[in-house]
N, C-alpha and C positions, 0 to 999 in steps of 0.2 A: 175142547181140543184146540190147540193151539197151531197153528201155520208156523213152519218151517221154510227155511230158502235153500234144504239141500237136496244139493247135485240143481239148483234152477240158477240159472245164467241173472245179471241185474238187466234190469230195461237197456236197449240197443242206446236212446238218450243217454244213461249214465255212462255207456262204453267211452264214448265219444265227445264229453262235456268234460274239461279238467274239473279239478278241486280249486276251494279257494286258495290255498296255498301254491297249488301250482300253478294258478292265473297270475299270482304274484307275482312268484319268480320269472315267471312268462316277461311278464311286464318291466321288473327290475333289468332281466335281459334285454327287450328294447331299449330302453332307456339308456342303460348301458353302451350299448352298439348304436345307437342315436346320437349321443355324448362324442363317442369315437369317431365315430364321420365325421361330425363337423369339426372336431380337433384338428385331423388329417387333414381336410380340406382349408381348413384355416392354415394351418403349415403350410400347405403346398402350395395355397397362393401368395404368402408370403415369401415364399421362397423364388417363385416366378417372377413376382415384382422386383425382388431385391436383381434377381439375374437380369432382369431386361434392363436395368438401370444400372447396373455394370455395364452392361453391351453399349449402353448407350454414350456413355461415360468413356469407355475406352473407344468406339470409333471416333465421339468427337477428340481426341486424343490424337486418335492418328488421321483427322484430316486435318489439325490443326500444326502436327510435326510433317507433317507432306507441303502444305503453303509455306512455313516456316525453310522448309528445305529447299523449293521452286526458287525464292525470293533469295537465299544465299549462298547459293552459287552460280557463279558468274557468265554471263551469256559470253557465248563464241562473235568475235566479230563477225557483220555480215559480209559479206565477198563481192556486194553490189556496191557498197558505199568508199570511197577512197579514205585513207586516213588522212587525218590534213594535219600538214607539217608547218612549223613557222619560221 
């Protein structure tokens, strides 16, 4: 007589253990999504650097049009000092 598997459930291991092909995909999936992350995070610190080196670039920008601006226009005479005439 031969043994049958019906109406009997497979071992509670097999429930819960994928196949090889789905360990695959499993993994093609990480890998995948492993791949992306670092993509994204390589972007976004690229993108960080490039902005903080504008920032940087444009404040020196405008402390260098602020000094520029101090030094050419012209100071008020002082009101202590007499103007001397010849």
């Amino acid at each position: 007589m031969t043994q049958t598997m019906n109406g009997k459930k497979p071992t509670s291991q097999r429930l819960h253990r994928p196949g090889q092909r789905q360990q695959e995909r499993l993994q093609r999936q990480t890998r995948r999504r492993r791949r992306q992350r670092i993509w994204t995070s390589s972007i976004v610190s690229v993108v960080v650097i490039a902005l903080s080196i504008l920032g940087i670039v444009q404040y020196q920008r405008y402390s260098a049009d602020q000094a520029a601006r101090q030094q050419v226009l012209p100071r008020p005479p002082s009101p202590c000092t007499p103007a001397s005439r010849n």
